[in-house]
BAKE-343462 format. One line per field, with one value per residue (C-alpha): residue in three letters; residue number from 1; x, y, z. Coordinates in steps of 0.02 Angstrom, whole numbers, plus 32768, in hexadecimal, padded with zeros to 4 digits. Layout:
# residues N
aa <- [ALA,...] .
i <- [NUM,...] .
X <- [X,...] .
Y <- [Y,...] .
Z <- [Z,...] .
//
This chain:
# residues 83
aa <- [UNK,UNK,UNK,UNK,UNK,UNK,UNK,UNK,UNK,UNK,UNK,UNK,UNK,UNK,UNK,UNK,UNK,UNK,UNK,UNK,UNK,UNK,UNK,UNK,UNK,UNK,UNK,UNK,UNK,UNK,UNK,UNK,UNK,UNK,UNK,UNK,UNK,UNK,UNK,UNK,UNK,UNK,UNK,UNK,UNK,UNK,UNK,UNK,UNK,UNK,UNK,UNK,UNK,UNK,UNK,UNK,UNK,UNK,UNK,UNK,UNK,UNK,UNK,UNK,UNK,UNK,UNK,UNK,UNK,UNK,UNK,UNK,UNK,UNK,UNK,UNK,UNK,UNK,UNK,UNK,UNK,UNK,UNK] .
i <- [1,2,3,4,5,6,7,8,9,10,11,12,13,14,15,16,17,18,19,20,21,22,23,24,25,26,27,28,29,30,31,32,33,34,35,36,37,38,39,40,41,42,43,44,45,46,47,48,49,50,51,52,53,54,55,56,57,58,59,60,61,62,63,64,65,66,67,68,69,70,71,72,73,74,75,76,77,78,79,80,81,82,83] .
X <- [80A6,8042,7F87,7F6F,7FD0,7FCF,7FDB,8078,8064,8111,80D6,808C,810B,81A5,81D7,814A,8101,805F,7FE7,7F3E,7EA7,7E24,7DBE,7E43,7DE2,7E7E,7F41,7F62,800A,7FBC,7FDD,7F5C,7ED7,7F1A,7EB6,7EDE,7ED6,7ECF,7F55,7EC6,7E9B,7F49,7F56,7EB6,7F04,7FB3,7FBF,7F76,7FA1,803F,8084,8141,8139,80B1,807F,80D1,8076,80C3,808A,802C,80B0,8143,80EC,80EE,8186,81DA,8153,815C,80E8,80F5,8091,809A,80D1,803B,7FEF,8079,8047,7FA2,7FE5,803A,7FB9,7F55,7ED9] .
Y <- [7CDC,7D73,7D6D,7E16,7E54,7EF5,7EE5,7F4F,7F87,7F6F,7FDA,807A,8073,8100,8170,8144,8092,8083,8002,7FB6,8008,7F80,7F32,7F5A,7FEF,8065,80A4,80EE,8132,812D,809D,80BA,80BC,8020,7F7D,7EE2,7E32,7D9B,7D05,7CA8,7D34,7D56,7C9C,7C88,7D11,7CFF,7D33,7DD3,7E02,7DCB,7D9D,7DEA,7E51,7EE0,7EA0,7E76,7E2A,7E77,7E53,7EDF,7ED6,7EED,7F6F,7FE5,7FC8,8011,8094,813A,81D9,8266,8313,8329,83D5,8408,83E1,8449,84DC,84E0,84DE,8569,85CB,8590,853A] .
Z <- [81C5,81C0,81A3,8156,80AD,805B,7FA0,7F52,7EB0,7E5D,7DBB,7E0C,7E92,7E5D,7EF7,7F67,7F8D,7F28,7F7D,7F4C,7FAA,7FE1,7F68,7EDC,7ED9,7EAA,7EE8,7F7B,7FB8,8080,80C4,812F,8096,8066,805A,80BA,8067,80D4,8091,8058,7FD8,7FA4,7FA6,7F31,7EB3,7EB4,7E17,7E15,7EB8,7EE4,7E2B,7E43,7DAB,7DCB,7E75,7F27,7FB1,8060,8110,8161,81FF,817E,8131,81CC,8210,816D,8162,819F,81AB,8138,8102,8052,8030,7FEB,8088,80DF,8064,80CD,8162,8143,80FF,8193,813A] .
//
């Protein structure tokens, strides 16, 4: 069993994955940006944190081995511009 869970928001989530930054403190699309729970936490607040309905527990390791690296095009914009 993994250790460390990102939290999945289930109701913000639409093209991109939308996960919980630490603390609760917001939505991030970067998995990077993301905040890690340890099982007792998500175990201590199942229901707001991994209810099923608006919120999905997933194990970190699981989490990056579906993820993948992007640049937003925006981003790409800049690039281009040499910015």
């Amino acid at each position: 069993m993994s250790s460390q869970f990102y939290v999945l928001s289930l109701k913000r989530t639409l093209h991109e994955a939308a996960w919980w930054m630490p603390n609760e403190a917001g939505y991030t699309r970067d998995l990077n940006r993301a905040g890690k729970y340890s099982h007792a936490i998500i175990e201590a607040n199942r229901q707001r944190l991994d209810n099923g309905e608006t919120t999905r527990a997933i194990p970190c390791d699981l989490a990056h081995k579906v993820s993948r690296r992007v640049v937003s095009a925006e981003d790409a914009a800049k690039l281009i511009q040499g910015k």
